[in-house]
C-alpha positions as CSV (number, residue, x, y, z in Angstrom):
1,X,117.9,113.7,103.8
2,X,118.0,112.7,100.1
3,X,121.1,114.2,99.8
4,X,122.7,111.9,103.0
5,X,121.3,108.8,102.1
6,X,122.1,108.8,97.8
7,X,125.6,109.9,99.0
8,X,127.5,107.2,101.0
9,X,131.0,109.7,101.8
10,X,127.8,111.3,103.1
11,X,130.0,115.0,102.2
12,X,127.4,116.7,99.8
13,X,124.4,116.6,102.5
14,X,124.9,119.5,104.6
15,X,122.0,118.3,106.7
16,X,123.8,120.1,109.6
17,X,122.5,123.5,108.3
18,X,118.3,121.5,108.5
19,X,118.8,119.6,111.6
20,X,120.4,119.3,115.1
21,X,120.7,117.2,117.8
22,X,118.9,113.9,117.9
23,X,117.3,114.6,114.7
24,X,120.7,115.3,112.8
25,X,122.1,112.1,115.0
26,X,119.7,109.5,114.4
27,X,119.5,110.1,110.4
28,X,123.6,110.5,109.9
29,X,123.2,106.8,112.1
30,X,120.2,105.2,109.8
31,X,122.3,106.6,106.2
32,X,125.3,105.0,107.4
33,X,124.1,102.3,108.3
34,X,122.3,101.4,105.1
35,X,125.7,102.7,103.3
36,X,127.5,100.1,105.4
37,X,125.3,97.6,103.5
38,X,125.8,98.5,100.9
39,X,122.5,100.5,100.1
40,X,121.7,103.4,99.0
41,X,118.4,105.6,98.4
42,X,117.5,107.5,95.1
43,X,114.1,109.3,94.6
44,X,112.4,112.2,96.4
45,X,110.9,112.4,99.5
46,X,108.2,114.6,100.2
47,X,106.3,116.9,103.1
48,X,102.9,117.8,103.1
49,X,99.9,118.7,105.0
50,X,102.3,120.2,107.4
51,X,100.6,122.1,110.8
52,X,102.1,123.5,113.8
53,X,100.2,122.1,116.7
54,X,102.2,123.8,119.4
55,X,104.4,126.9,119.7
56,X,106.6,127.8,122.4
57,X,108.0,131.3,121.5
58,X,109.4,132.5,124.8
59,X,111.4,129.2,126.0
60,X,115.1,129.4,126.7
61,X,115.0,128.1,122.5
62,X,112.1,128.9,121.1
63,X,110.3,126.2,119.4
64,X,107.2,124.5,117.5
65,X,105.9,121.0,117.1
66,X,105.2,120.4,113.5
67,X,102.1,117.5,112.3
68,X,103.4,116.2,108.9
69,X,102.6,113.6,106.6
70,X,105.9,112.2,104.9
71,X,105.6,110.4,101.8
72,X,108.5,108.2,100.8
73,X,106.6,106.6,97.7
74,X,109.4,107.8,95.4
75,X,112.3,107.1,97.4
76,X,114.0,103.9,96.1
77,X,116.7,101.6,98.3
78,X,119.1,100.4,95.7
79,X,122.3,98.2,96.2
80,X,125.2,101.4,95.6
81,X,126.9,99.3,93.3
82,X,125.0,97.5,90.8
83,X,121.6,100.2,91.2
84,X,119.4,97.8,91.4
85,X,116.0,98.2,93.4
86,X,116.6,96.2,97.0
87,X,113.5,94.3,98.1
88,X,110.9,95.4,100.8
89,X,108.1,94.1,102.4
90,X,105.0,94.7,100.6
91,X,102.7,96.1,103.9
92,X,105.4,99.2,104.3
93,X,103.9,102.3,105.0
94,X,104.7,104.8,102.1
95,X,103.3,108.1,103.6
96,X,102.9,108.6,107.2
97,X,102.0,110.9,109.7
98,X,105.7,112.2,111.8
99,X,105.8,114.8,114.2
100,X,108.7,116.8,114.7
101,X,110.6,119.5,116.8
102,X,112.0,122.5,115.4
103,X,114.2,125.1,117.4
104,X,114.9,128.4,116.5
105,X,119.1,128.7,116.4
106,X,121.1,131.4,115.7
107,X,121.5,130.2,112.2
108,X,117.6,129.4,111.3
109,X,115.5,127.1,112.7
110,X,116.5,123.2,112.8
111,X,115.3,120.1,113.6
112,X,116.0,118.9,116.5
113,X,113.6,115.8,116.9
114,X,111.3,113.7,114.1
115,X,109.0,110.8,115.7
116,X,107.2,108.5,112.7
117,X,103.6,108.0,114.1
118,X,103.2,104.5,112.8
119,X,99.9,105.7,110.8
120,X,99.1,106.3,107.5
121,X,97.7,109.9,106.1
């Protein structure tokens, strides 16, 4: 994700080989459209506290739901061409609480769905 979103040709993510489906839609969506404004985001972005609250090993594609807290603290919007920091409302959650989908594909397992719970952690 850092990758997509610092790069706006977008080229040197690869997020293809960490996500899938609506997961892999939605982000290459939200980077370009912050590209097409003319924004970009530098920093790191961090997991933690991950814990698999489901597992569903003998589906058609196995799979496991994933509790998270992701913390985006140190991940900076900057206007691409000048680099300077863009504005952002001051009540913005930093770290929060996502749960996500992963699926086990040929290559490794993926991404396949992230949903932000709207709570802190």
């Amino acid at each position: 994700m850092e990758k997509l979103y610092a790069d706006p040709s977008g080229k040197s993510a690869h997020l293809d080989q960490y996500a899938a489906s609506a997961a892999l839609k939605n982000a290459e969506t939200d980077a370009k459209r912050a590209h097409d404004r003319g924004r970009i985001y530098t920093g790191s972005v961090a997991l933690t506290d991950q814990t698999v609250t489901k597992v569903n090993p003998a589906g058609r594609i196995p799979n496991a739901t994933v509790s998270s807290c992701l913390d985006i603290s140190k991940w900076r919007r900057v206007d691409a061409k000048t680099k300077k920091p863009v504005t952002l409302p001051e009540n913005r959650l930093t770290k929060y609480l996502i749960v996500s989908t992963v699926e086990k594909y040929p290559e490794g397992w993926r991404v396949t769905s992230d949903e932000p719970q709207g709570k802190p952690c």
